[in-house]
C-alpha positions in Angstrom: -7.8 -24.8 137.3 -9.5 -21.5 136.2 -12.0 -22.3 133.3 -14.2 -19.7 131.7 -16.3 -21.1 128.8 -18.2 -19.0 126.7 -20.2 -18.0 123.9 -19.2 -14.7 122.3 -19.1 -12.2 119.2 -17.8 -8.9 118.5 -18.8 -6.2 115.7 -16.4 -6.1 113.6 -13.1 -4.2 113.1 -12.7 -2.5 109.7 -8.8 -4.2 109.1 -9.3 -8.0 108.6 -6.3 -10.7 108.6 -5.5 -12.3 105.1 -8.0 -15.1 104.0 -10.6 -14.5 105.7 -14.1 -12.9 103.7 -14.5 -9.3 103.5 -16.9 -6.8 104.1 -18.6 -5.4 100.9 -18.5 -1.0 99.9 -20.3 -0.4 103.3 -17.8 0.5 106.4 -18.1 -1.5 109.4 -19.5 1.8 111.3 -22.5 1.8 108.3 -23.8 -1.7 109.2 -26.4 -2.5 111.2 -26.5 -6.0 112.9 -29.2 -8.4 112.8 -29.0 -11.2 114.9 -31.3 -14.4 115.1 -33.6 -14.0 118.0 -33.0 -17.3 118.9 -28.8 -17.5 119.5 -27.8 -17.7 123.1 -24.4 -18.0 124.7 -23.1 -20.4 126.6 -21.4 -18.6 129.2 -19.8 -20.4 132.7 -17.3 -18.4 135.1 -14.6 -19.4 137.5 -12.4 -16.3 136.5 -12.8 -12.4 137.9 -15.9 -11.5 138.2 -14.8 -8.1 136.1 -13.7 -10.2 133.0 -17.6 -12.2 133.3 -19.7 -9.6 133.7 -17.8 -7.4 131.0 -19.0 -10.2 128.4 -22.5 -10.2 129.3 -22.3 -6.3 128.9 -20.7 -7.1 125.5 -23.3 -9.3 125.0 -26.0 -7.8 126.1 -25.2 -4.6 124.2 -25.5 -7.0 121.0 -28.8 -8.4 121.2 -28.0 -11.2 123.6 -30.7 -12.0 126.5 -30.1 -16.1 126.7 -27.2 -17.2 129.0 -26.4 -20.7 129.8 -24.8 -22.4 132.9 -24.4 -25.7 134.5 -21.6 -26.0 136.9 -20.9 -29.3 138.7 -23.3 -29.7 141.9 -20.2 -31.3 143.6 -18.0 -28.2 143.4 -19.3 -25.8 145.6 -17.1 -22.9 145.1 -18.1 -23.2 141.7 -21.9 -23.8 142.1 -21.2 -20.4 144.8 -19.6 -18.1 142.0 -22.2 -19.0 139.3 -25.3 -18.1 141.7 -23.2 -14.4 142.5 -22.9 -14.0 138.7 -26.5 -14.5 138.2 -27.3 -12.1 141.1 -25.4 -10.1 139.8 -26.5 -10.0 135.8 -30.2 -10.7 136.0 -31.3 -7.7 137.1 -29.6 -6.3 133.6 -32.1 -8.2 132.0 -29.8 -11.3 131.4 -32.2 -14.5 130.8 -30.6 -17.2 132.9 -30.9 -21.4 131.6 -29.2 -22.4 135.0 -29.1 -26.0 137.1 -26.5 -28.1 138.4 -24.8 -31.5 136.8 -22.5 -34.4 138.3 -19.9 -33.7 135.6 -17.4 -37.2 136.2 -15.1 -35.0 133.7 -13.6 -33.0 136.8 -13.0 -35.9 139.5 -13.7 -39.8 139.1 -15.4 -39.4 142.4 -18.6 -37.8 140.1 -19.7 -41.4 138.6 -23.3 -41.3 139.6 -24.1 -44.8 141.2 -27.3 -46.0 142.8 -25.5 -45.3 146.1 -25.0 -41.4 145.6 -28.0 -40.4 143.3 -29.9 -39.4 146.3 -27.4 -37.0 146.9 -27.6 -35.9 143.1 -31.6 -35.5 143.5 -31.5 -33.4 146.9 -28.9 -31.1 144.8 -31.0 -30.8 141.7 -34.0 -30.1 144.3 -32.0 -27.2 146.6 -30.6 -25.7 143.2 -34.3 -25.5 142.0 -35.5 -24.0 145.0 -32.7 -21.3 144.6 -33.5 -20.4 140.8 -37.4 -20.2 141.7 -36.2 -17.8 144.6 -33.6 -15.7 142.8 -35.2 -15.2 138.9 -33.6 -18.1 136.9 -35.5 -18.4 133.3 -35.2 -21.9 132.7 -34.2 -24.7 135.1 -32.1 -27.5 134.3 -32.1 -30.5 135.8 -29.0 -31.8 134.1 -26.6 -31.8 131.8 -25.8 -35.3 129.7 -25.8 -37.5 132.9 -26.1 -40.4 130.6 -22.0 -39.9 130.1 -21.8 -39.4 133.5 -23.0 -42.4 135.5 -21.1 -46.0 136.1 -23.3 -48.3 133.8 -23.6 -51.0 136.4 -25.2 -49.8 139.7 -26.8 -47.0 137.0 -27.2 -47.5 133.5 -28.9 -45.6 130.5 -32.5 -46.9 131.2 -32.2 -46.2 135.1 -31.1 -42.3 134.9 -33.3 -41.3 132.7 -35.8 -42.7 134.9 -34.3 -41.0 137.7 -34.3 -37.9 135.3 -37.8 -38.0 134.7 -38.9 -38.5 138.5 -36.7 -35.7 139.9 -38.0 -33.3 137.0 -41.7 -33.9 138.8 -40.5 -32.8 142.2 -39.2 -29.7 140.6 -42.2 -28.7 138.7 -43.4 -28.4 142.0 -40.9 -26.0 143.3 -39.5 -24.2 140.0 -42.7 -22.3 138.6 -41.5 -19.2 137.1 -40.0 -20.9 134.1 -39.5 -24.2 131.4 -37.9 -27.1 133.6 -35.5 -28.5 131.1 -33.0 -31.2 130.6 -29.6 -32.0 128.3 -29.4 -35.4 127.2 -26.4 -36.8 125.3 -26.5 -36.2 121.7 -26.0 -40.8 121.5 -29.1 -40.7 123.7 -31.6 -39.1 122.0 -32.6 -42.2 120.7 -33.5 -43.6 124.0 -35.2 -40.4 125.2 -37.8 -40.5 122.3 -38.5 -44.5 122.8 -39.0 -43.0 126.8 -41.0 -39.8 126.6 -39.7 -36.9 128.4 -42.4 -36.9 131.2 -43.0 -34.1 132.9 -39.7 -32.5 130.8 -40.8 -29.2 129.1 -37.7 -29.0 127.1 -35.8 -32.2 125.9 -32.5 -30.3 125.1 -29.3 -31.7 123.8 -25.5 -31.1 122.6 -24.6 -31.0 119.3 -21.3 -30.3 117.1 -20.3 -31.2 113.5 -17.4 -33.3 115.1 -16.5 -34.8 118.3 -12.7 -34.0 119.0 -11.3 -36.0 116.5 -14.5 -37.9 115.4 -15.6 -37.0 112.3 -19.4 -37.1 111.7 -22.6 -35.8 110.0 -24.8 -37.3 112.2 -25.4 -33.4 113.4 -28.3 -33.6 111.2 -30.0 -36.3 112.2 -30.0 -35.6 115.3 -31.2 -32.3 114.9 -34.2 -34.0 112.7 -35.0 -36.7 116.0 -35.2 -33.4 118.2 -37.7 -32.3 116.1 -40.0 -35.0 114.9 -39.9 -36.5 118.3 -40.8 -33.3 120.5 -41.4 -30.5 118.3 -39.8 -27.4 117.6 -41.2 -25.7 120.5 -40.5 -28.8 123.3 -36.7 -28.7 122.2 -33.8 -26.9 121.2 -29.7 -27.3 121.0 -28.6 -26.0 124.7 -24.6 -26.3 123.1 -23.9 -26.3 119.6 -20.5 -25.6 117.4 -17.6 -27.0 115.0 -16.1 -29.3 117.5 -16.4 -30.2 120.7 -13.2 -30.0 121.6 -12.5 -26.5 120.2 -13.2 -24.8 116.9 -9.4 -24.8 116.0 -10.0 -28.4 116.0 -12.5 -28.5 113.0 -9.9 -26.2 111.0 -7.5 -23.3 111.6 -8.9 -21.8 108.3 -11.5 -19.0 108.7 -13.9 -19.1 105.8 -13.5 -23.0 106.5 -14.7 -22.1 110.2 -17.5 -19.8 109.2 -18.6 -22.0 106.5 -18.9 -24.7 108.6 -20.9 -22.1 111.2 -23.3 -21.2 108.6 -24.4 -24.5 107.5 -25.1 -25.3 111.1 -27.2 -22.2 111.6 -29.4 -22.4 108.6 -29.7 -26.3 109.1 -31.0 -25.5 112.8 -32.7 -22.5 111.5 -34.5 -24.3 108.8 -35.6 -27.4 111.0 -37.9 -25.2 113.0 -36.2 -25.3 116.3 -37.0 -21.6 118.2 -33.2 -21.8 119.7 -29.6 -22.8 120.1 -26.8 -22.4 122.3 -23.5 -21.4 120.6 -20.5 -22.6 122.5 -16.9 -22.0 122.4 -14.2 -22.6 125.5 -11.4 -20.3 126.6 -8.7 -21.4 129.2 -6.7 -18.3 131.0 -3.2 -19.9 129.5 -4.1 -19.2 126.4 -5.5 -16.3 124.0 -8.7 -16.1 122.9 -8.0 -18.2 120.0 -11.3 -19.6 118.7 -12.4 -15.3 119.1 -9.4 -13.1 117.8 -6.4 -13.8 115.5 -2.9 -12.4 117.1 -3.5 -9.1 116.2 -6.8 -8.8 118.0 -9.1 -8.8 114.9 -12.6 -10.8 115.3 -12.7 -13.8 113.3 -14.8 -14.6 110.3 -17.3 -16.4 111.7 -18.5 -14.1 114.2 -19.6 -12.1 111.0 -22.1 -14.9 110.4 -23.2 -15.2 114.1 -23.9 -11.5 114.2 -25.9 -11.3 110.9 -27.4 -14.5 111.5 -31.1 -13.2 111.0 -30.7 -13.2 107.9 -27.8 -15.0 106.4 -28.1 -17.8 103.7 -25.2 -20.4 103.7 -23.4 -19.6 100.3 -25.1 -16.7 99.6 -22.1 -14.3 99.1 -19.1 -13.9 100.8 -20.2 -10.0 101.3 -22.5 -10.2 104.3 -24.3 -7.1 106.0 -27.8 -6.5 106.7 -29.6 -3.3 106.8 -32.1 -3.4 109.1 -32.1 -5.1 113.1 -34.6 -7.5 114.9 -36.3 -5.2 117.2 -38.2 -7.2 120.4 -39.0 -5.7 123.5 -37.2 -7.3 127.1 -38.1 -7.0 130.4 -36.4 -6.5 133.4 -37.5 -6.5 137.0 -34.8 -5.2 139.8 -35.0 -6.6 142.5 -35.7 -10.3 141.0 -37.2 -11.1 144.7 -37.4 -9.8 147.5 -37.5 -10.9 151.7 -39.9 -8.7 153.3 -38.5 -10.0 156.8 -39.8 -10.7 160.0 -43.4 -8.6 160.7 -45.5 -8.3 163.9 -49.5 -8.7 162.5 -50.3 -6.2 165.3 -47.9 -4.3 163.7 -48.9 -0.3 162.3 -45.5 0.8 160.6 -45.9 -2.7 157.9 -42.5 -2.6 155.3 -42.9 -1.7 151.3 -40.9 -2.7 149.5 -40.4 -1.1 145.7 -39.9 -2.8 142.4 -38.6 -1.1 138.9 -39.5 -2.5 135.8 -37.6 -1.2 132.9 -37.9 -2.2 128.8 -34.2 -3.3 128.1 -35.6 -4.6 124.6 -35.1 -2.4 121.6 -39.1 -2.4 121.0 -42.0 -1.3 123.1 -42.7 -3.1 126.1 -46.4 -3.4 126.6 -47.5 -4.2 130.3 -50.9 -5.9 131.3 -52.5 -5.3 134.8 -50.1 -6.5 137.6 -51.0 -9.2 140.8 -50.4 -10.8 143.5 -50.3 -14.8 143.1 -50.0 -16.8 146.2 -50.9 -15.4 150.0 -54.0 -13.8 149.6 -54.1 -10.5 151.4 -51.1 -10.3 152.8 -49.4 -8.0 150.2 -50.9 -5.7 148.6 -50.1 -2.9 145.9 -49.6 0.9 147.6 -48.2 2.5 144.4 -48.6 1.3 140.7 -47.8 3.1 138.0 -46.6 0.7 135.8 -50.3 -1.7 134.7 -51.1 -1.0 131.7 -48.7 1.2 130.7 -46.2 0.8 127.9 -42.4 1.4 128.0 -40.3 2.2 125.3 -36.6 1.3 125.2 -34.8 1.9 128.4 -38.0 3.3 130.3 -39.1 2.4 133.3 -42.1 1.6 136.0 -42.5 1.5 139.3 -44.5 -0.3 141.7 -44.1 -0.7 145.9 -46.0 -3.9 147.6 -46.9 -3.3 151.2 -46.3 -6.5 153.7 -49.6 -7.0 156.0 -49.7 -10.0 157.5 -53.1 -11.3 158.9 -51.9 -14.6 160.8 -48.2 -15.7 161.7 -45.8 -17.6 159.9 -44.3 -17.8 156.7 -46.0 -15.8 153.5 -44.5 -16.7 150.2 -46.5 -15.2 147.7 -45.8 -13.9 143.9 -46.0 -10.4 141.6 -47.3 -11.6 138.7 -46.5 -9.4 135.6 -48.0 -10.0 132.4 -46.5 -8.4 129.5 -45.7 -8.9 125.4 -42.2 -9.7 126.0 -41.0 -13.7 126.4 -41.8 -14.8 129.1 -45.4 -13.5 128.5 -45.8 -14.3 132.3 -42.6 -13.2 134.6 -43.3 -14.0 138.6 -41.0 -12.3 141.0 -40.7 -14.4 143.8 -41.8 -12.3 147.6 -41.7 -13.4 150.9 -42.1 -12.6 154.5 -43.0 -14.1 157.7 -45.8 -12.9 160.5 -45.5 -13.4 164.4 -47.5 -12.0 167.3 -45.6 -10.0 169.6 -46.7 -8.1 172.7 -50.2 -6.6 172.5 
């Protein structure tokens, strides 16, 4: 089965289908957009790679930085795609929250048991070591493995045990970002009476209804988040209508985007810095929960698009004049292997790194270094320390490879800048021998 799930809006088109809110005197080519700074997309690929990396363009072009993706650690071809589609988007400047889950969902076989979480733990640990290595923003070390596991050989209590263990081996290998984790939104509870350990971000899933359970427990849950960890230590990596699909919760649009807009200025208004927005779409059908039959953008992508600034109930005319401006920064390549070099050598590899403001504010640079192998890379050309970028400039700067001694020189350019993170580390590498005098 092909499944693309995804997080999306459009601008909007200046024809709108019956019942849905309307635009007020302004046309739709007057407005200007202001999204909230902290709305990501969940975003997770086994289609073409032409139809995935056209939405984060879409995205991207929007506002969007935050992607999230956590495919199933047991299906490689799918764990495979989503590590091409990163390689191929972050050095855009797409912010990647990326891991790997046992998702039971897909195949029986997935039950985590006491017999096959080592092979869980070495997955989480290799996926780790491949987002340090390839520019991931945030690593995940799962996603809701409390619904995942067989509740005899390993129960509630044991995984998040497990959780909290594995999530200290990978603070030793994934530096460059938050180590995170998605609990299940009934085991937050359970999470708050544990601690999250070494955790830096206690995530979880939230929707107004669970297919067809009907709750407002949403709330509460977001409030536990909160009071438990603080609205820096957590945030909602999925949230939306229904879980199931946003058709679910109601086929009417002002019923959909009212619903939307409660959840955004509830989440908004509780503190929390961020939240996922989620929505599925299945290649046998349209993009139903996106586009009416003619094509037009929904209603409640009008909220998600202004949500800077919207107020639920305000008025059913919603534009904004004026846009969040932040600067972004984006490093191509995200790492780079410097090879195989003879410390005798005369002719020692550079190897060149563009930085370039894709933010829509001035990117301010500090001085750039080298974190890790002392002395055996060094800066030949830097003219991007200190300087500042406006939107869509860039900076250059090329790290010569000299290695002193033999074997293996991993190493870091640290670049320290006003954009989030305030600290990126591109990940280098290279490895010294002694050949023939």
């Amino acid at each position: 089965m092909i499944l693309l799930c995804a997080a999306i809006f459009f601008t909007l088109a200046a024809a709108r289908p019956a019942g849905t809110r309307q635009l007020g005197q302004k046309g739709v080519s007057d407005l200007k957009y202001s999204k909230w700074s902290g709305l990501g997309m969940m975003i997770s690929q086994m289609g073409p790679n032409e139809e995935y990396d056209a939405w984060i363009d879409q995205l991207m072009a929007q506002g969007f930085t935050e992607f999230r993706e956590v495919p199933t650690y047991q299906t490689w071809q799918w764990v495979e795609q989503s590590k091409a589609s990163l390689l191929r988007n972050i050095p855009k400047g797409a912010k990647y929250i990326w891991g790997v889950s046992s998702n039971r969902y897909d195949n029986p076989a997935y039950v985590i048991t006491a017999d096959n979480w080592p092979q869980f733990r070495q997955a989480i640990l290799e996926a780790a070591q491949w987002a340090q290595d390839n520019g991931v923003y945030e690593f995940q070390i799962g996603n809701e493995e409390e619904y995942h596991i067989d509740r005899t050989t390993m129960t509630t209590e044991q995984i998040i045990i497990n959780m909290k263990e594995v999530a200290a081996e990978v603070q030793k290998i994934f530096t460059r970002g938050n180590v995170s984790y998605t609990c299940a939104h009934d085991s937050i509870p359970d999470w708050i009476a544990a601690g999250k350990g070494d955790i830096d971000i206690l995530a979880s899933n939230v929707y107004k209804e669970y297919g067809s359970y009907k709750t407002d427990l949403w709330k509460s849950e977001i409030d536990k988040l909160i009071n438990a960890f603080g609205p820096h230590n957590t945030y909602l990596t999925e949230w939306g209508l229904n879980s199931a699909s946003i058709p679910e919760y109601s086929a009417d649009e002002d019923v959909q985007a009212s619903g939307v807009e409660e959840m955004l200025e509830y989440i908004k208004a509780s503190g929390m810095q961020r939240a996922v927005f989620f929505m599925w779409k299945h290649p046998s059908v349209e993009w139903g929960v996106l586009k009416t039959s003619d094509g037009e953008p929904r209603e409640l992508w009008n909220v998600l698009i202004n949500s800077d600034d919207v107020l639920a109930g305000q008025n059913d005319d919603i534009y904004i004049a004026g846009s969040t401006s932040e600067p972004n920064i984006s490093v191509t390549p995200g790492s780079n292997d410097f090879g195989t070099v003879d410390i005798n050598a005369s002719d020692n590899p550079s190897r060149s790194f563009t930085i370039t403001n894709t933010g829509s504010a001035n990117l301010v640079l500090g001085t750039i270094t080298g974190d890790g192998t002392q002395g055996q890379y060094r800066p030949t050309q830097d003219n991007a320390s200190g300087q500042t970028l406006a939107p869509g400039e860039s900076r250059t700067i090329t790290i010569l490879f000299d290695p002193t001694s033999v074997g293996q020189k991993n190493a870091f350019i640290v670049i320290p800048s006003n954009a989030d993170p305030s600290v990126l580390k591109i990940p280098i590498c290279g490895i010294g021998i002694c050949g023939e005098q």
